[in-house]
Wavefront OBJ file of the C-alpha trace (Angstrom):
o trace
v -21.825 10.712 -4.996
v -18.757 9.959 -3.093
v -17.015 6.568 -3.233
v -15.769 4.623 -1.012
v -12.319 6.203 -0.611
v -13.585 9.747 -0.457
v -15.671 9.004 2.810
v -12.838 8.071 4.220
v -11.885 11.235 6.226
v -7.939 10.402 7.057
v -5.426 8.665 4.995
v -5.238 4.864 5.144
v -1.769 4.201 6.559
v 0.993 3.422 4.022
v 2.104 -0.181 4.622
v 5.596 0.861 6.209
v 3.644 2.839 8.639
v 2.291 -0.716 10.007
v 5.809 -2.236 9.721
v 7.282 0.669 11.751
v 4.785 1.293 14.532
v 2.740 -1.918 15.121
v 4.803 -4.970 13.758
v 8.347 -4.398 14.576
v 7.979 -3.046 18.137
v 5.457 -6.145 18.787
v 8.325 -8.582 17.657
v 10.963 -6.859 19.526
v 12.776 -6.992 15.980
v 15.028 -4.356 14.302
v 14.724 -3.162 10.542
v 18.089 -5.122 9.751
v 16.772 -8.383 11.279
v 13.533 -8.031 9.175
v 15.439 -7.298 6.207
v 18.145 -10.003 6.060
v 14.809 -12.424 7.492
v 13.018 -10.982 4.023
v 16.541 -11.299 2.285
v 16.504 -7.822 1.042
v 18.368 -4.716 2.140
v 18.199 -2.713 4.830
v 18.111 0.553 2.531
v 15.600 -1.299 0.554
v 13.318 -2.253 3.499
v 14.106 1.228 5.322
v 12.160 3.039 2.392
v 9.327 1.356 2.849
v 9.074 1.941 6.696
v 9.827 5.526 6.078
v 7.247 5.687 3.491
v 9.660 6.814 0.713
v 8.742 3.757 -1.257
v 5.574 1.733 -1.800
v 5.598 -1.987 -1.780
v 6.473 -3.915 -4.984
v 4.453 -7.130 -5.736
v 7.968 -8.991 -4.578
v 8.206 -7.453 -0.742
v 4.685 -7.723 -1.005
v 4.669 -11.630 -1.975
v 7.572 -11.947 0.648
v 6.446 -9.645 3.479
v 2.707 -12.329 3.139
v 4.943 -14.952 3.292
v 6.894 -14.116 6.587
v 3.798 -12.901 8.204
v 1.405 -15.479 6.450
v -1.180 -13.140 6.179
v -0.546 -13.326 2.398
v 0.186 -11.219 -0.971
v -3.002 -9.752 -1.148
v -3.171 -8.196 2.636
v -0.057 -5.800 1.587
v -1.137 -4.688 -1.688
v -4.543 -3.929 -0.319
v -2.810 -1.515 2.100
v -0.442 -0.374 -0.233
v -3.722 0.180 -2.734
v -5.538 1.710 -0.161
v -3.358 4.388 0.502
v -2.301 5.554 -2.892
v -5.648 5.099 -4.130
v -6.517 7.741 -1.223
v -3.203 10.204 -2.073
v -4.546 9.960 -5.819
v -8.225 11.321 -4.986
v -6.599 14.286 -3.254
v -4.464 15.187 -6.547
v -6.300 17.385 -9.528
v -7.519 14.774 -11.693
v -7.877 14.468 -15.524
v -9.983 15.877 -17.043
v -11.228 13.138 -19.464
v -14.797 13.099 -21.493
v -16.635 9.741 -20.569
v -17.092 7.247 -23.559
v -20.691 7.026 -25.111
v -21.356 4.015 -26.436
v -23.351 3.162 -29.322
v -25.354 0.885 -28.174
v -26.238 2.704 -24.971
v -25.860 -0.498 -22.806
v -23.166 0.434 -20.607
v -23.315 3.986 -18.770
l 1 2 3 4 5 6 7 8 9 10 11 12 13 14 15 16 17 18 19 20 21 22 23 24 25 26 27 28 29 30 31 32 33 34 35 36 37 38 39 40 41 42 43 44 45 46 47 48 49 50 51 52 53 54 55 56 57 58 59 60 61 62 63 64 65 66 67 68 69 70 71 72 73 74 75 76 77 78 79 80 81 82 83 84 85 86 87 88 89 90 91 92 93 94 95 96 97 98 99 100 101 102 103 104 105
């Protein structure tokens, strides 16, 4: 049976994908004035829009902050997508756990 993730038929969009296309444009704001506004770097921030990075719990923590949407909104993206890249890679090939009493399956 397929979980949640795997019914989802496109990749959720990486968090700098958001940034880039939705939020910027809608502020009329470049990626240097969002950076020095976050007080990070340009190359720093420029990763993340490009999708060469994923968000750390710090941009994360700020990027909730500036938007007040909080923390948890950007690492759900940020979860959402890698959780989606990692059902597409082979996976290991690990032996479930029996356990002796049988309670837990």
């Amino acid at each position: 049976m397929p979980n949640d993730i795997e019914q989802i038929g496109f990749a959720p969009p990486h968090p700098g994908e958001y940034l880039k296309e939705d939020i910027l444009p809608a502020l009329g704001m470049s990626i240097t004035e969002l950076a020095e506004h976050l007080g990070v770097t340009r190359q720093s921030l420029s990763g993340i829009l490009n999708e060469k990075r994923s968000l750390s719990m710090e941009m994360a923590q700020k990027l909730g902050q500036a938007f007040e949407n909080g923390t948890r909104f950007w690492l759900a993206l940020q979860l959402q997508h890698d959780i989606w890249q990692a059902e597409r890679k082979e996976k290991p090939r690990i032996a479930p756990i029996k356990w002796a009493d049988g309670s837990a399956a």
